[in-house]
N, C-alpha and C positions, 0 to 999 in steps of 0.2 A: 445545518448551520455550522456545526464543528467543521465538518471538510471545506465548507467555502473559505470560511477563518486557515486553516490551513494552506486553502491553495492558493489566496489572497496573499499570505504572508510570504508564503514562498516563491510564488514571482515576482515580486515586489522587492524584499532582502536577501532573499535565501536563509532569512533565519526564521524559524515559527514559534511561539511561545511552547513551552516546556509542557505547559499541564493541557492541551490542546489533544495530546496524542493518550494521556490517563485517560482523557475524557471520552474521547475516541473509544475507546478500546473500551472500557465500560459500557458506551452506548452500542457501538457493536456488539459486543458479549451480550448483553440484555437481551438487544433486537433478534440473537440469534437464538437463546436461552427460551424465549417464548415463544419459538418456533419449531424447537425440537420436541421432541418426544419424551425422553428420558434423560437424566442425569449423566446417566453412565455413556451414552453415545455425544452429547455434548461435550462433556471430559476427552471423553477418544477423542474425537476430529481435532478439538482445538488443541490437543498434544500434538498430535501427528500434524498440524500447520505449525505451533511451536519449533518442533522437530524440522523440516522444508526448510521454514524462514532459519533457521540458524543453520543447517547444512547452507543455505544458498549464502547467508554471505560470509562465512570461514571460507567457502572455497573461492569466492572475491577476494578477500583478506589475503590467502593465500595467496594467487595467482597476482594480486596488486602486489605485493612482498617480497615473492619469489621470481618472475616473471618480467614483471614491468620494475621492477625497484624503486616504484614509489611509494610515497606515505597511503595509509589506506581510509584512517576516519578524515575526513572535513577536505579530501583534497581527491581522493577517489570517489567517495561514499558518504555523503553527510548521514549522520546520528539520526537527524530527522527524519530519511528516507528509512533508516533500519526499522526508526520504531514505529512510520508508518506500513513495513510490513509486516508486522507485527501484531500493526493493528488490522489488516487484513483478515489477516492470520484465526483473531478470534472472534470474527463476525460472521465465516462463514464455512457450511459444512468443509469438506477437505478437496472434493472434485470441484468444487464451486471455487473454491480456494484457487485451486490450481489453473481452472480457465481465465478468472478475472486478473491474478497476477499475471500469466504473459499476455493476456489482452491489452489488459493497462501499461505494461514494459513498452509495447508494442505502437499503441498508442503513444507513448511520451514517447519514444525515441523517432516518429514521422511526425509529431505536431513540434520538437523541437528541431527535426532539421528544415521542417520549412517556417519557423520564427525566428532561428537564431542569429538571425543580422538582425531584427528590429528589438534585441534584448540587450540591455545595458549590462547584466551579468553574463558571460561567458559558459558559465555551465549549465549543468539541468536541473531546471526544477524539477525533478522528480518528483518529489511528493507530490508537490502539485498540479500536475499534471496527471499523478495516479487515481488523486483524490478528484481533479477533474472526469477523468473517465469515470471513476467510480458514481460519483453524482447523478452520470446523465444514464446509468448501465439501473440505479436504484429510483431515480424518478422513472422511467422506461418501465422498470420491472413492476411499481404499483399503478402507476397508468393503466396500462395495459394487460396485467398479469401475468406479463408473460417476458421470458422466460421464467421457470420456477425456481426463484434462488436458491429456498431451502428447500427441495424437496429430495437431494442427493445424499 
């Protein structure tokens, strides 16, 4: 429900309410939490995604900065998109982490080049459209059981 509310909001305005991605990110954390094993490997993985999602956008930050010399939150990168990876970030182990985010990049940047004439905003929803893939990668993965999310 949370991700549809996200990815509803963001092709819709491009803005998503605030506590949408707390909520997120708890409920990921949870769903992930009851799935591992141990404290202590829970803690690793969602550092070490921690750590990814913040190298990955300093060196956006950067290169929007240094590079392109544009502004980088809300005209490069919406805040919503950060803290939607973020909230990736801590729902799932860290190989898991890393297929679903460029799966999902991947996915939003071919489903936005083939809707983006029939979209009244100009940029990407990213979020939601990450939160779109994600949806249909998590009803797929308990459908079916297959692939095994957590088991990496």
């Amino acid at each position: 429900m949370c991700l549809t509310a996200i990815t509803y909001q963001d092709f819709k305005e491009r803005k998503v309410f605030w506590f949408l991605f707390p909520l997120a990110m708890l409920l990921f954390g949870l769903l992930y939490y009851v799935q591992v094993t141990g404290m202590s490997v829970f803690l690793y993985q969602i550092l070490t995604n921690i750590f990814l999602v913040t190298s990955i956008w300093t060196i956006l930050f950067l290169y929007t900065h240094f590079i392109t010399k544009k502004k980088f939150l809300n005209h490069s990168l919406g805040l919503g998109d950060i803290l939607f990876f973020y909230t990736l970030g801590l729902g799932f182990p860290t190989l898991t982490f890393i297929v679903l985010f460029v799966g999902s990049t991947l996915f939003s940047l071919l489903v936005f080049l083939i809707i983006k004439r029939n979209l009244n905003h100009k940029t990407v929803p990213l979020a939601g459209l990450m939160g779109l893939f994600i949806i249909f990668v998590l009803l797929y993965s308990f459908i079916f059981k297959y692939p095994p999310l957590y088991g990496y």
